[in-house]
PAVO-228703 format. One record per residue: residue number from 0; z negated, x, y of N, C-alpha, C in turn; chain. Coordinates in steps of 0.02 Angstrom, whole numbers, plus 50000, padded with zeros to 5 digits. Last residue first. Layout:
NODE   k    nz    nx    ny   caz   cax   cay    cz    cx    cy c
NODE NUM     Z     X     Y     Z     X     Y     Z     X     Y A
...
END
This chain:
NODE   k    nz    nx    ny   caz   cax   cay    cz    cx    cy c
NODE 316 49733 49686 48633 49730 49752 48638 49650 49770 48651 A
NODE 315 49673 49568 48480 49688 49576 48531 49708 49653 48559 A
NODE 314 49748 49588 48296 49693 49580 48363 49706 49584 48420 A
NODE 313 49817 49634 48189 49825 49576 48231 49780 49568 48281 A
NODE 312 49737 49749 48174 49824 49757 48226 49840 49683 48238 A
NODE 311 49667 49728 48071 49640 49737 48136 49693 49745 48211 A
NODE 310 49756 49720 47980 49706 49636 47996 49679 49659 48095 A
NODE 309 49797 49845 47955 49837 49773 47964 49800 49721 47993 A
NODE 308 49691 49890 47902 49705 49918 47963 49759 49862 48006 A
NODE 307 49675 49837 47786 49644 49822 47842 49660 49856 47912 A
NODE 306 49791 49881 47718 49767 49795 47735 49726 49787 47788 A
NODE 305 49868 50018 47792 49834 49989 47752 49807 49911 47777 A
NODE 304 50025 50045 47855 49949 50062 47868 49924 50006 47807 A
NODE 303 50188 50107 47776 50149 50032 47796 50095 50068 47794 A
NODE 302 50351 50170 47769 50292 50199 47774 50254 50118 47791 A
NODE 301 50462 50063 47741 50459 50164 47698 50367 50182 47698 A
NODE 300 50574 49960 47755 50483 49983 47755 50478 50029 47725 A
NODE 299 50700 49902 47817 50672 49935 47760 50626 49941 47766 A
NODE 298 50765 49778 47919 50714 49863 47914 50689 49837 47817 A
NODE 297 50922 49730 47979 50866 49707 47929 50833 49795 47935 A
NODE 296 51049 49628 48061 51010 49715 48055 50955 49687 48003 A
NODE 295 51176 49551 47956 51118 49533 47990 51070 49603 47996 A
NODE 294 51276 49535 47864 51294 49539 47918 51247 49555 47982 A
NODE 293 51197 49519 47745 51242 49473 47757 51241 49500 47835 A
NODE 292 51098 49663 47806 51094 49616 47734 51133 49565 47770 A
NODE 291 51078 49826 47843 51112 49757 47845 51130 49720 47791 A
NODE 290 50946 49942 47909 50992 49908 47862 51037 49840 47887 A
NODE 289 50842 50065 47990 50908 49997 47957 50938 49986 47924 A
NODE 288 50683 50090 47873 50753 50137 47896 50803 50045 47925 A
NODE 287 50521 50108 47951 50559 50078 47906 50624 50104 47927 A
NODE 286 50346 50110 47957 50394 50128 47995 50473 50104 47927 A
NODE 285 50205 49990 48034 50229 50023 47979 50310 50037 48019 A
NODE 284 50135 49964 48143 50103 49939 48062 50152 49960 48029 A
NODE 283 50096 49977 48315 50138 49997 48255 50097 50001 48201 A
NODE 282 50077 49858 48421 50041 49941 48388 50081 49935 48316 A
NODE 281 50105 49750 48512 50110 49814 48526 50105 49861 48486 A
NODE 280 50086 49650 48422 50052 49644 48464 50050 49713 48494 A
NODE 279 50164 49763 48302 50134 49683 48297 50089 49684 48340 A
NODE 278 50311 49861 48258 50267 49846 48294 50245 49757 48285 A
NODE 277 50409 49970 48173 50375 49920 48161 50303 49903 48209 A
NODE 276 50510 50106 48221 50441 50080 48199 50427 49996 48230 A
NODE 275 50635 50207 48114 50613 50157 48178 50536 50132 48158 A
NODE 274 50698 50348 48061 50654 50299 48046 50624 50259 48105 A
NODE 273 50832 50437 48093 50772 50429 48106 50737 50357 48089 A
NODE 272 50960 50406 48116 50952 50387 48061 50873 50406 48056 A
NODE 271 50989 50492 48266 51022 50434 48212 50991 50443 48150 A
NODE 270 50816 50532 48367 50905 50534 48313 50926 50486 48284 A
NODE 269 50749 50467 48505 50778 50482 48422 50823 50474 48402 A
NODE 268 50737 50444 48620 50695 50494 48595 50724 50511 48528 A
NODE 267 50892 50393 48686 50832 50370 48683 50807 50456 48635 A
NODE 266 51000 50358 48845 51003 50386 48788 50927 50406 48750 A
NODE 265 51133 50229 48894 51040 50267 48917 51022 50306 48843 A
NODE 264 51261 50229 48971 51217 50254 48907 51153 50280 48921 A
NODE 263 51333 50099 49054 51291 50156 49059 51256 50175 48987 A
NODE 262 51416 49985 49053 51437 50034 49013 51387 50101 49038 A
NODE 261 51372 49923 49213 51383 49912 49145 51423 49965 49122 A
NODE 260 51217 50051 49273 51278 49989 49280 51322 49967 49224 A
NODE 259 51101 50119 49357 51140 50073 49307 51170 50040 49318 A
NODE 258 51053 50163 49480 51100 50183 49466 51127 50168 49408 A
NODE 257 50891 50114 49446 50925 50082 49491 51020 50103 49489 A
NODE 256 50846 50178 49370 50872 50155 49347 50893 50089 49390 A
NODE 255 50855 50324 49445 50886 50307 49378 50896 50216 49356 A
NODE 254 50739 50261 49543 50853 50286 49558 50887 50289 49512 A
NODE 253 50652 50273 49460 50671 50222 49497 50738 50213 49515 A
NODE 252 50678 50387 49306 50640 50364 49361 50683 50300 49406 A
NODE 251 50618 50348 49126 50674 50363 49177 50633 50360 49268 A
NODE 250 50580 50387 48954 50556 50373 49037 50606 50394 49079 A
NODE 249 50637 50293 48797 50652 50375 48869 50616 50341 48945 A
NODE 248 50620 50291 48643 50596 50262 48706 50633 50297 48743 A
NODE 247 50688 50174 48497 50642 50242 48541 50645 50226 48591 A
NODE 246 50674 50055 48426 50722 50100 48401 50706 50180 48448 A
NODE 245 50561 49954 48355 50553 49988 48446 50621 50039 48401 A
NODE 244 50550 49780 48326 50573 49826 48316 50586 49900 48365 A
NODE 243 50421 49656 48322 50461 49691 48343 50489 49752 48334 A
NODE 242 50361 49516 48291 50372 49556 48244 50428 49586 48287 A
NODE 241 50249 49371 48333 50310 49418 48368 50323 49475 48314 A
NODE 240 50154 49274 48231 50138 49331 48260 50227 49374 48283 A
NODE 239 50129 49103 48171 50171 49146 48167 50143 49191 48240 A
NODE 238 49988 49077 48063 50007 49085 48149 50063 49138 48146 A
NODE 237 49931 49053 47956 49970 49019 47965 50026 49017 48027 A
NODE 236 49803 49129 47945 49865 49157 47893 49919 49116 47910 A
NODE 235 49693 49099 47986 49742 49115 48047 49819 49139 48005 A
NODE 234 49623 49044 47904 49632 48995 47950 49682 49040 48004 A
NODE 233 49573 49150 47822 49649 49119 47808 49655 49039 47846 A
NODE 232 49488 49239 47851 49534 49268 47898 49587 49200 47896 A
NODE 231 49307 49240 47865 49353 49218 47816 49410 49211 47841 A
NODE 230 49227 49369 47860 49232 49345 47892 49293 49320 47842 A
NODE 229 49138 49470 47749 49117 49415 47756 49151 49348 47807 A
NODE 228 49153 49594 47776 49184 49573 47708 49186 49485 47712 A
NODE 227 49110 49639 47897 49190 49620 47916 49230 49586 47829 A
NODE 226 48945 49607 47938 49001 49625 47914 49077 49614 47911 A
NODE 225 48876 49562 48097 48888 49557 48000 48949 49599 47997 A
NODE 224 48778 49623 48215 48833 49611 48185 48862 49613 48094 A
NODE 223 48612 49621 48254 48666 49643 48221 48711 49616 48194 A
NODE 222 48499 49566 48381 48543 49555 48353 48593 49582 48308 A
NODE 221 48360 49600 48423 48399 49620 48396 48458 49573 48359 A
NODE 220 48297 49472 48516 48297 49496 48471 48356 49538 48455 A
NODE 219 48195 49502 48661 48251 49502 48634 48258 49503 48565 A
NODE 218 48033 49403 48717 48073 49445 48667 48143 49440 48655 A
NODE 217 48044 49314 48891 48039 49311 48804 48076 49383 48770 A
NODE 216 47970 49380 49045 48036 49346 48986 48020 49361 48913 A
NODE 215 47887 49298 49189 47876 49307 49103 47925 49314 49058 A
NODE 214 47866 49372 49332 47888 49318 49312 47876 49370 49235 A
NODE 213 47712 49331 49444 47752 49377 49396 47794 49335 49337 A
NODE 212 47740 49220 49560 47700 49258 49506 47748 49309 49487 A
NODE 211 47695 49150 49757 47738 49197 49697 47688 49217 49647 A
NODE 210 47708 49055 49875 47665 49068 49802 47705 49086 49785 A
NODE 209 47697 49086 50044 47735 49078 49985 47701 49097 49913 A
NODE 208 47623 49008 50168 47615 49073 50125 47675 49035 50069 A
NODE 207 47685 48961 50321 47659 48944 50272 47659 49002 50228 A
NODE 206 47714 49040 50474 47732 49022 50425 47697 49012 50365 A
NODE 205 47613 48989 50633 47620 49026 50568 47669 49004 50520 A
NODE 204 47713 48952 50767 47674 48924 50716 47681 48953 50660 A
NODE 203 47708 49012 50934 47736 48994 50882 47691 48968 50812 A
NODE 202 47633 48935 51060 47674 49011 51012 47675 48979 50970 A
NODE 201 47751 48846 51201 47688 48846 51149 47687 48900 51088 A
NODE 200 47767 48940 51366 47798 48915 51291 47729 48925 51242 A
NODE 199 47711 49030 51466 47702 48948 51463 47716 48925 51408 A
NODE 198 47805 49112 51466 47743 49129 51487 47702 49074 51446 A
NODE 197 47912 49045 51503 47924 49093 51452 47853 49104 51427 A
NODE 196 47912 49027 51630 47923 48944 51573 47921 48971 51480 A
NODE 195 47906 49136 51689 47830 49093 51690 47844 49045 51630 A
NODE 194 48026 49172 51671 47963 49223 51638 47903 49176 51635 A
NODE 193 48103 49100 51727 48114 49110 51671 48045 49112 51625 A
NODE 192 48063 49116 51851 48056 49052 51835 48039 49057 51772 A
NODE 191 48143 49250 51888 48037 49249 51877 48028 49185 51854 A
NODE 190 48261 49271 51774 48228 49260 51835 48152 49262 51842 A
NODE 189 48346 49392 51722 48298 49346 51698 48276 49343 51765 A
NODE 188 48508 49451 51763 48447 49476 51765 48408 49406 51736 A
NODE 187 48635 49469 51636 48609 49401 51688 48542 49436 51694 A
NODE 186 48705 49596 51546 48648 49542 51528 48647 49526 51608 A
NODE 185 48881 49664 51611 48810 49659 51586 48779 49611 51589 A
NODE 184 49016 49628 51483 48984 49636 51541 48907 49643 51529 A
NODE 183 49108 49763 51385 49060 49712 51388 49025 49710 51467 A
NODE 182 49192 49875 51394 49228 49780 51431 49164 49743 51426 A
NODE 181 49124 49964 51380 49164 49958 51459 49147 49890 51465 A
NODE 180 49092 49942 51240 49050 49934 51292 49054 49951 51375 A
NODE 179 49205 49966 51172 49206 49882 51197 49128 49897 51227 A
NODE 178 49308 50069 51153 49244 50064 51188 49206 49990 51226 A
NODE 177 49432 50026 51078 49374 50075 51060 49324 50105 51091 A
NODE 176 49461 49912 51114 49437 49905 51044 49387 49974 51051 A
NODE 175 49479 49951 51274 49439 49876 51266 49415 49873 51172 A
NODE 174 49581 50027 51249 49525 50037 51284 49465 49986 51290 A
NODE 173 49675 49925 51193 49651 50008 51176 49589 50027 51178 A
NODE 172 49696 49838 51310 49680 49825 51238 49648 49900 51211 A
NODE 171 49748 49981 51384 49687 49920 51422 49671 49880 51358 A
NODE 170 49877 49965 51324 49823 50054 51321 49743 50001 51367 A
NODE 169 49933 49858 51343 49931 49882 51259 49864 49938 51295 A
NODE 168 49978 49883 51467 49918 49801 51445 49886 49806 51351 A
NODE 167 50059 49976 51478 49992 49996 51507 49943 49909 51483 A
NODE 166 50151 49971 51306 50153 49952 51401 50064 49962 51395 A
NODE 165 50181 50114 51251 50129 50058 51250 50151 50029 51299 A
NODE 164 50290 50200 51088 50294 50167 51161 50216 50102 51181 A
NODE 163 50306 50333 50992 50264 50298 51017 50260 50271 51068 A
NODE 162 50439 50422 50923 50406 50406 51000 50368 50337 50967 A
NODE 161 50492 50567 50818 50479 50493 50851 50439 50469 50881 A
NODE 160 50546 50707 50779 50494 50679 50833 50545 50594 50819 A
NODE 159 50547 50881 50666 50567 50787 50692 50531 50756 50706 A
NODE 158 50598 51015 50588 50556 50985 50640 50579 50920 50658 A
NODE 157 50636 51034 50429 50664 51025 50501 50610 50994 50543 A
NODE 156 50611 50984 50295 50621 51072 50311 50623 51076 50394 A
NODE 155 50587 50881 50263 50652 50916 50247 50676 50974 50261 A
NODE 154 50511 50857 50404 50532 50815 50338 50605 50855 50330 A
NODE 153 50352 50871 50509 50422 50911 50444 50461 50902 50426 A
NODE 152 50330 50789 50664 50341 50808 50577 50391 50846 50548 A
NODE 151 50259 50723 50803 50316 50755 50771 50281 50759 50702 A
NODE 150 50279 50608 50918 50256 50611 50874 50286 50679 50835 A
NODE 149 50247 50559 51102 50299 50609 51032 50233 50623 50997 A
NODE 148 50233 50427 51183 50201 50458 51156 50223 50501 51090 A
NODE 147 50249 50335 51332 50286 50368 51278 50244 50424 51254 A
NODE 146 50219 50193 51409 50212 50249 51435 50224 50280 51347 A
NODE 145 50314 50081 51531 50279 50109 51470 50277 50172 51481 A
NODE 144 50388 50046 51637 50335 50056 51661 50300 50095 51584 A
NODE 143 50540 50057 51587 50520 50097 51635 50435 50120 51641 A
NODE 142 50564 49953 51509 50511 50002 51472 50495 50028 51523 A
NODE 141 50669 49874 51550 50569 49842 51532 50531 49901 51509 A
NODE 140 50776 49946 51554 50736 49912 51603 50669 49899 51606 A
NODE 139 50794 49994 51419 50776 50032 51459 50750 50010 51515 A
NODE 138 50845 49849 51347 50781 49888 51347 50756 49932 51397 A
NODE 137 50987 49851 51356 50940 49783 51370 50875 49814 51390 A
NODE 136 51008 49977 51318 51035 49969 51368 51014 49923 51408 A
NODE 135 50975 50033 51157 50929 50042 51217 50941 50021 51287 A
NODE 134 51040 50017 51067 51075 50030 51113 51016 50076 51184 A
NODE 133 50956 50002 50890 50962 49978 50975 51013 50035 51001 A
NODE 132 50910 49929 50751 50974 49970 50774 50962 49959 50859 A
NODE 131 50777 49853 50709 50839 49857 50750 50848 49912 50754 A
NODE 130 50629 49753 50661 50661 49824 50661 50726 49826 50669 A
NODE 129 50467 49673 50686 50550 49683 50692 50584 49768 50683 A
NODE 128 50374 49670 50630 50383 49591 50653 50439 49638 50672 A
NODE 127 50240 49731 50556 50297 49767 50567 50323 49673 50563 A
NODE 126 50050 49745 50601 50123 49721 50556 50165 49740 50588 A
NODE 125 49879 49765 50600 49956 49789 50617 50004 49755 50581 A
NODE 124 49724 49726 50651 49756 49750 50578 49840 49745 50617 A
NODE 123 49553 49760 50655 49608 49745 50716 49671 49768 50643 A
NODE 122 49400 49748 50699 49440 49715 50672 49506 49724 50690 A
NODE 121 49289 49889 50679 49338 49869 50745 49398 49833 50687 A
NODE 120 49202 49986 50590 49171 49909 50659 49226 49867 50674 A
NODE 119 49255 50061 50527 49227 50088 50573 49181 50019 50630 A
NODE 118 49314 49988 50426 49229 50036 50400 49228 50068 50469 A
NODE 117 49413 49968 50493 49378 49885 50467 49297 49933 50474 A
NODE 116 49496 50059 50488 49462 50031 50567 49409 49990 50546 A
NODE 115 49498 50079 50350 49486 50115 50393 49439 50080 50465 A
NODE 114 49590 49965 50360 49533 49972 50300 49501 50028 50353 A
NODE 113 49718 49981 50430 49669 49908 50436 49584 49943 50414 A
NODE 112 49760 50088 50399 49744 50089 50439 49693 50038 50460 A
NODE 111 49827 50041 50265 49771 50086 50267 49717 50093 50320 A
NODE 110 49917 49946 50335 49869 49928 50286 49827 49974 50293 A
NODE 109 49980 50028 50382 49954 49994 50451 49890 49969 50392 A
NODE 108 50059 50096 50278 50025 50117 50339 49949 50074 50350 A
NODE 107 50119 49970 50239 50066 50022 50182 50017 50083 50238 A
NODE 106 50206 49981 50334 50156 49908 50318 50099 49941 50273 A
NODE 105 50282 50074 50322 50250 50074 50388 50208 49999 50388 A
NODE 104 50352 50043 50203 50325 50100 50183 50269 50086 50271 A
NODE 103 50416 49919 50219 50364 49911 50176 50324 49986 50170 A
NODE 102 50509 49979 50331 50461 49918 50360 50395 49897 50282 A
NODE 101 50588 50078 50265 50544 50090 50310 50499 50024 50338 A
NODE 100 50653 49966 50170 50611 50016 50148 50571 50048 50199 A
NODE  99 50739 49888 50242 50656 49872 50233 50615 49900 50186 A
NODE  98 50826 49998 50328 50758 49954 50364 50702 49932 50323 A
NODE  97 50899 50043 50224 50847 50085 50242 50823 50037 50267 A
NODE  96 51011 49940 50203 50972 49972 50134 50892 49991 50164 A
NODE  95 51044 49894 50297 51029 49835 50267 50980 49880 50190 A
NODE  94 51102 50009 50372 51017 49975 50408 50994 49924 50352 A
NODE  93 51115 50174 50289 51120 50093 50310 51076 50056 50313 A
NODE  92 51152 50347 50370 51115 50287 50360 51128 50218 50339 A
NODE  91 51151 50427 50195 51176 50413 50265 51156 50339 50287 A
NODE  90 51050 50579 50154 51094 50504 50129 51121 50489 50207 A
NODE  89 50951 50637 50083 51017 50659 50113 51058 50628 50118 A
NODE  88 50832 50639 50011 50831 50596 50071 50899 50611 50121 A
NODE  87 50842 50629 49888 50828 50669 49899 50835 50679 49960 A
NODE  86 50757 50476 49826 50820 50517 49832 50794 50574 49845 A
NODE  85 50638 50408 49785 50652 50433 49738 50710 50470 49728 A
NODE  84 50611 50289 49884 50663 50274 49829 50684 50316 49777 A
NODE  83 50590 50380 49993 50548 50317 49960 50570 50290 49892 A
NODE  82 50686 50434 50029 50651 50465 49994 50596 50444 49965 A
NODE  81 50740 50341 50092 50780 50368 50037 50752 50412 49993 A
NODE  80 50668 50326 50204 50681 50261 50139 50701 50300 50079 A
NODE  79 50687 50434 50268 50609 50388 50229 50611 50360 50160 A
NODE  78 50804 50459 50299 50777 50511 50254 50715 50477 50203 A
NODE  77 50833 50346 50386 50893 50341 50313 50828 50399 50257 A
NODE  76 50755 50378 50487 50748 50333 50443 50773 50302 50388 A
NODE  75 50837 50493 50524 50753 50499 50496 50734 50447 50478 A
NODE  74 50924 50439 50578 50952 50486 50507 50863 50501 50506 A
NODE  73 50931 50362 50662 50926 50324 50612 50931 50389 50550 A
NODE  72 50754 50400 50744 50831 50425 50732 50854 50392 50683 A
NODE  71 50642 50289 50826 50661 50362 50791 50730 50340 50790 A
NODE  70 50505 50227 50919 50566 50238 50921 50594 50304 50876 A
NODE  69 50390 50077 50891 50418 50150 50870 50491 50176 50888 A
NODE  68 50299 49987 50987 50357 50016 50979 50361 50074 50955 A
NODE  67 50143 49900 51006 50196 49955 50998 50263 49943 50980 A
NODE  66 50022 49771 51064 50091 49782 51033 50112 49841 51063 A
NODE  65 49882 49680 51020 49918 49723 51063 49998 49726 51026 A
NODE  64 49731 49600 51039 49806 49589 51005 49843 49639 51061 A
NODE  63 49573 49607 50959 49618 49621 51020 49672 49623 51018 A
NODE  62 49526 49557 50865 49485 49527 50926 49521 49549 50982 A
NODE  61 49685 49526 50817 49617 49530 50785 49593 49524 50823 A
NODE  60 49825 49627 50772 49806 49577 50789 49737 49571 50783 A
NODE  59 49997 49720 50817 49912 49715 50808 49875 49666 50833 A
NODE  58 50132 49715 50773 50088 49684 50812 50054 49691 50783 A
NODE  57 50279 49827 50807 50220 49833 50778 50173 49782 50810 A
NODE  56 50467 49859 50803 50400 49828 50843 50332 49815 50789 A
NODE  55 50567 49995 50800 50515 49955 50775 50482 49925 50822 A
NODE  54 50729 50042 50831 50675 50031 50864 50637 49982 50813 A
NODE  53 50839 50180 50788 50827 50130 50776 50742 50107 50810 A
NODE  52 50984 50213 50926 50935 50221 50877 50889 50174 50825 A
NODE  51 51122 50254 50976 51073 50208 50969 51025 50243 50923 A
NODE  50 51050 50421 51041 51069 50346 51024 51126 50323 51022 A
NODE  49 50931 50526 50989 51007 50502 50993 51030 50438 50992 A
NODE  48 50807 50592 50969 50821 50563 50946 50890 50513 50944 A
NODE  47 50792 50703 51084 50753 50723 51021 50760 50649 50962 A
NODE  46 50903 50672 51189 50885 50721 51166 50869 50746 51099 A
NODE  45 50861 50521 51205 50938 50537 51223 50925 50624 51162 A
NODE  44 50708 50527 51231 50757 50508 51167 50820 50534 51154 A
NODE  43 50732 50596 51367 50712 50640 51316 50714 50605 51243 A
NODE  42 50783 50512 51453 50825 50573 51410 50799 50608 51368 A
NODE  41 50717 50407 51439 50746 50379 51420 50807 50457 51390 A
NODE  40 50533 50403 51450 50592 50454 51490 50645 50455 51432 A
NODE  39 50373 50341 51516 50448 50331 51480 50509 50365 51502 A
NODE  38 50270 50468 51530 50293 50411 51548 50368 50417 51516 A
NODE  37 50186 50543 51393 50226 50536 51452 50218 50489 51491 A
NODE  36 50144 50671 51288 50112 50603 51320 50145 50599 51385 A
NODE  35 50173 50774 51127 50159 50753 51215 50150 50674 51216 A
NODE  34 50126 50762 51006 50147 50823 51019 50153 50815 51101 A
NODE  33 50020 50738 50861 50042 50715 50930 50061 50764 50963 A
NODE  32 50076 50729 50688 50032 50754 50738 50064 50745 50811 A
NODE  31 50086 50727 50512 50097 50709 50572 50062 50713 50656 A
NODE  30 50146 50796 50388 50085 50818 50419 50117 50779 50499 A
NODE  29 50182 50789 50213 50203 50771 50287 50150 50759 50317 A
NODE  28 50248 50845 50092 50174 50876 50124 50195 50855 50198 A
NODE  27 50328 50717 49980 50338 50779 50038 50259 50796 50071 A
NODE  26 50326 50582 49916 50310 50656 49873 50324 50708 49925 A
NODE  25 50351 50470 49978 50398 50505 49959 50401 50578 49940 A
NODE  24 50201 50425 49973 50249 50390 49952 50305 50451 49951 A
NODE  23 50117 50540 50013 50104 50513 49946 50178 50467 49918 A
NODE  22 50168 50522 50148 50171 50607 50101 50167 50581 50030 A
NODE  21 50138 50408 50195 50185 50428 50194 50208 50486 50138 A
NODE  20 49982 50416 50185 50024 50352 50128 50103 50392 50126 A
NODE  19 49946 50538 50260 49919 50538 50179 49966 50463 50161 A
NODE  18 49998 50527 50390 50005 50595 50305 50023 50570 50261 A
NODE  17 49959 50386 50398 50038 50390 50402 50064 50456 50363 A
NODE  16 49825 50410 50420 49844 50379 50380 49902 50377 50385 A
NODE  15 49843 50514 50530 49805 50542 50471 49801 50499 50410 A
NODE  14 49901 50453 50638 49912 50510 50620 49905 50536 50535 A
NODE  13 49810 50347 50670 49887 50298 50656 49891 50373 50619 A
NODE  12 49706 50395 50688 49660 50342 50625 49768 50342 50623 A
NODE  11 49727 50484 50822 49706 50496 50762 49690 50462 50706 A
NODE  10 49782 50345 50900 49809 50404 50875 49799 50451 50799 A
NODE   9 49652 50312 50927 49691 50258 50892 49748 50304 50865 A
NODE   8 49588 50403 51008 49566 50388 50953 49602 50349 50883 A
NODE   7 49688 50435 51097 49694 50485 51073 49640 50459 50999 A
NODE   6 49661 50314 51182 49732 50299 51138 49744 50362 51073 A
NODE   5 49526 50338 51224 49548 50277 51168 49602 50278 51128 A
NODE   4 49555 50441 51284 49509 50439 51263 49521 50398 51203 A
NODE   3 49665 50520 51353 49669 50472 51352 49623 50450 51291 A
NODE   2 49752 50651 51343 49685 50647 51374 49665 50581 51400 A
NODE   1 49831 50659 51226 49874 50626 51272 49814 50632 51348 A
NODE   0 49849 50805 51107 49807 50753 51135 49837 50726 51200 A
END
């Protein structure tokens, strides 16, 4: 806790939605939590994050507009992405690969975070407006006055901190969303003028009565559905229908099949010479062997569902 009333609230809603989207997105039990509260101290990045590094900017917008800074390591932001992606987050960093995987995974954040604040009262929603490689050399000047906030986490087995930066006009926003009865001023006493012209006002005028009845609805009738002997089908006997061939399937994951390339063998559920299936509007109507007639694949038909089961496969899903 930073003993900072507001920022330790805004803390807990950034903490507990950054677990749960983060952990969910790259499948890890990532438990995020506040670990000190400073003033800006340019060695203790130097230290628990190395530079350069990489720097986020975050704008929050809505009845109160503020702005953060994230500061982390680029090898904790090579791990995100990469594990966003379904790696095994051991990668190295590149800013053109990793940045906007960490800028769509810390938008899924701020999203959550929106929804949240929204069911608590407090309009106020986040975006990710820049992300850099820094030096920190331009920077370290203007931050002096901010004030720094460690974050830490698991990831990968290893303890790891990234910083939370406010200038003091961000923690006064802060303090203004999550106790807007500071910032509210107080009610104008009423004068005695008031009270007499108040006193004095003509009352008010009954509202007229409203006529209401009970309202009346007509009998339903049962309706039942006819029969299916009776519907006459050969107004649609004319509509050519897609006719597709499925040879098998394989589920792959994202890196899989991002790691294709030409001459890759993707290799499917079934054997050679296994019977393929016959699909119409998705659902399979019968199974059949290949063939080749003048040069051309062609299916055999071995197995076919019945007429009506046919009629009903032309249908919608």
């Amino acid at each position: 806790m930073t003993g900072v009333k507001s920022l330790d609230k805004f803390l807990e809603f950034f903490n507990s939605n950054a677990s749960g989207v983060i952990g969910t997105i790259t499948n890890q039990p990532i438990t995020f939590s506040t670990k000190n509260y400073s003033d800006f101290d340019l060695s203790l990045l130097e230290t628990n994050v190395s530079i350069p590094c990489v720097m986020i900017t975050i704008n929050f917008t809505g009845n109160n507009d503020f702005q953060m800074q994230i500061v982390a390591s680029k090898q904790t932001i090579a791990a995100l992405a990469d594990l966003m992606m379904l790696g095994t987050g051991e990668v190295e960093y590149v800013p053109e690969e990793h940045h906007d995987g960490v800028q769509e995974m810390l938008n899924q954040v701020l999203g959550s975070m929106t929804t949240e604040l929204h069911a608590e009262g407090i309009t106020s929603s986040g975006n990710v407006t820049e992300i850099s490689l820094n030096d920190m050399e331009i920077h370290k000047e203007f931050l002096q006055e901010n004030k720094m906030v460690e974050i830490s986490f698991e990831l990968l087995g290893l303890e790891t901190f990234f910083y939370l930066l406010f200038e003091q006009t961000a923690l006064g926003t802060l303090d203004a969303v999550f106790n807007p009865q500071k910032a509210a001023p107080p009610p104008p006493p009423k004068s005695s003028s008031s009270k007499q012209s108040s006193s004095k006002a003509a009352p008010k005028a009954e509202p007229e009565p409203v006529a209401a009845s009970r309202a009346s609805f007509a009998e339903i009738e049962e309706i039942r559905p006819s029969g299916a002997k009776g519907v006459n089908i050969d107004i649609l006997l004319h509509i050519d229908l897609p006719v597709t061939v499925e040879l098998g399937s394989k589920d792959m994951r994202i890196k899989e099949i991002l790691d294709l390339g030409q001459g890759s063998v993707v290799e499917l559920n079934k054997l050679a010479g296994d019977l393929v299936d016959l699909k119409i509007n998705g659902k399979k109507f019968a199974t059949g062997e290949v063939m080749v007639v003048d040069e051309n694949y062609a299916i055999r038909i071995v197995n076919l569902i019945s007429r009506e089961e046919r009629i009903r496969t032309l249908g919608p899903e």
